[in-house]
C-alpha positions in Angstrom: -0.4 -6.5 15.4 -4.1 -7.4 15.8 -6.0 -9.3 13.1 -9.8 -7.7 12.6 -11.3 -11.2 11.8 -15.0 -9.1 11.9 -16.9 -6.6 10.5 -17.5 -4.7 13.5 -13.6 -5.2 14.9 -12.6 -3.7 11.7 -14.7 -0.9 12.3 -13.5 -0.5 15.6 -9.9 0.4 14.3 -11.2 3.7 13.1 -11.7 4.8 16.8 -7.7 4.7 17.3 -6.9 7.7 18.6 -3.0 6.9 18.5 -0.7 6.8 15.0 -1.5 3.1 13.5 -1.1 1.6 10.4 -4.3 -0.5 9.0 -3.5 -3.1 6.4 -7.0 -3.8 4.2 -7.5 -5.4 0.8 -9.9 -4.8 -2.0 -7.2 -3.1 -3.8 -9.1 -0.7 -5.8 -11.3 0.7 -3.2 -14.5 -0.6 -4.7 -16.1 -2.4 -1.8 -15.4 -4.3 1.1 -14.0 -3.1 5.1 -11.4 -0.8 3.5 -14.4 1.4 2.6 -14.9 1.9 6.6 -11.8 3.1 6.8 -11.5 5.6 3.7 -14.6 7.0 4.5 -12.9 7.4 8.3 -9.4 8.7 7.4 -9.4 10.2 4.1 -11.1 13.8 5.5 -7.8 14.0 8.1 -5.0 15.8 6.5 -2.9 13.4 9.0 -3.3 10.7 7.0 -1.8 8.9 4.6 -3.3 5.9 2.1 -0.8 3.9 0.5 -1.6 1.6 -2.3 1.0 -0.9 -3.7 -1.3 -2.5 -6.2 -2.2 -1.3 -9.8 -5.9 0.9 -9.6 -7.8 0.2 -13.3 -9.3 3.3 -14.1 -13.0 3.7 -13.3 -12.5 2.8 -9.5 -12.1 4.8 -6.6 -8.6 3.9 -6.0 -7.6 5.3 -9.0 -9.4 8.6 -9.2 -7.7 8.9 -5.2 -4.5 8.5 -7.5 -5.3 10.8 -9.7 -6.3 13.7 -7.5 -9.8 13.6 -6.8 -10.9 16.1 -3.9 -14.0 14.3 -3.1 -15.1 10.6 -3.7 -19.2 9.4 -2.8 -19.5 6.5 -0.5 -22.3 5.5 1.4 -24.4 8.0 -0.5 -22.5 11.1 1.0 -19.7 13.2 -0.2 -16.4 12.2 1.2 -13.4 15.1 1.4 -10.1 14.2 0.8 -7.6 15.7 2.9 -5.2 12.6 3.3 -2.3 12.5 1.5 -2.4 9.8 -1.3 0.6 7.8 -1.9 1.3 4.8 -4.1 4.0 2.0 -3.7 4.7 1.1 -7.7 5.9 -2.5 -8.5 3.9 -4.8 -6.4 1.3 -6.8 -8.0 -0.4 -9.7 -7.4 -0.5 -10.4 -11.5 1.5 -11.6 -13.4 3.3 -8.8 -16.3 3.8 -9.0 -19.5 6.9 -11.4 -19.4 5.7 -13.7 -16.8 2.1 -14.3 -19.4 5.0 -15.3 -22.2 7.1 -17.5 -20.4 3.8 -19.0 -18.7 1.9 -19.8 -22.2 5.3 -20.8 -23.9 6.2 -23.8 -21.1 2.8 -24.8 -21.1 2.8 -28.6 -22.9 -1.2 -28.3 -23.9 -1.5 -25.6 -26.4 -4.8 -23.8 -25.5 -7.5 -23.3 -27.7 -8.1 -19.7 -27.6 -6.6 -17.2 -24.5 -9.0 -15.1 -23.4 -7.3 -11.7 -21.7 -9.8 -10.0 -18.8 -7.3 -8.2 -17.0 -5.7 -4.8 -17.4 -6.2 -1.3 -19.6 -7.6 -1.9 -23.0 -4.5 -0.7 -24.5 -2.4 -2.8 -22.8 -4.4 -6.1 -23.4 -4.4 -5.2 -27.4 -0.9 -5.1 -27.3 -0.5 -8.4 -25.4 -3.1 -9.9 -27.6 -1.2 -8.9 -30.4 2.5 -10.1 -29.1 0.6 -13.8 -28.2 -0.7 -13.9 -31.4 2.6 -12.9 -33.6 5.0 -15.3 -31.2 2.8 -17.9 -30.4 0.5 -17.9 -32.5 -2.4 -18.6 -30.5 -6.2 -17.4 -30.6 -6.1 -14.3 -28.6 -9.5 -12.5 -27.6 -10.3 -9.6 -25.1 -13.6 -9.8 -24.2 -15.2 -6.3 -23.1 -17.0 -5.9 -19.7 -20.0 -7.8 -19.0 -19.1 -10.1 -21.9 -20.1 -13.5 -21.7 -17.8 -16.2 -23.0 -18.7 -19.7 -23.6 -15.5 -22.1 -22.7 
């Protein structure tokens, strides 16, 4: 294993001209090094990009998911030819259960909950479940919101 702890090392990786697996993060594929490598690997049919974390609709990860033949970065139009896989059931968030039991052992009771993560329809429904069990001021503030805490 070798850690790319820069930019241009990261980069590098893309010149491997033997089968190699490159771990990156920003999840969704909306910015960061992994953008190197997608624009790098997703034209050969050789490939494969695995995600194992939940893509919000809207980003690039997700449209990869859902089929998309060609994705924009760096102002040009990128082909995909890889093949597009998706591990299901890792998550760096917490689910549904994990909110319930974290809110109900809590000792303070909190003056509102504000839910910013997750598909609309999902974070009515948790709003609605806090609010009916708990009892608690729920809100779901939409994108670019500002809430005062």
């Amino acid at each position: 294993m070798k850690l790319a702890t820069t930019p241009e090392e990261s980069k590098a990786l893309n010149g491997i001209a033997y089968p190699a697996i490159i771990v990156s993060a920003s999840g969704m594929a909306e910015g960061g090094r992994i953008l190197h490598h997608l624009a790098y690997k997703l034209p050969d049919h050789r490939a494969t990009v695995l995600f194992v974390g939940y893509q919000a609709i809207g980003t690039r990860g997700r449209a990869l998911q859902d089929g998309k033949s060609v994705l924009r970065m760096y102002g040009r139009e990128i082909p995909v030819r890889a093949r597009i896989e998706t591990l299901d059931g890792l998550s760096a968030h917490a689910d549904r259960g994990e909110i319930l039991a974290w809110l109900s052992a809590s000792k303070v009771r909190p003056g509102r909950v504000h839910l910013v993560h997750g598909e609309p329809e999902a974070r009515d429904a948790l709003a609605g479940l806090i609010r009916e069990r708990m009892g608690f001021d729920v809100r779901c503030p939409d994108y670019l919101s500002v809430v005062e805490l």
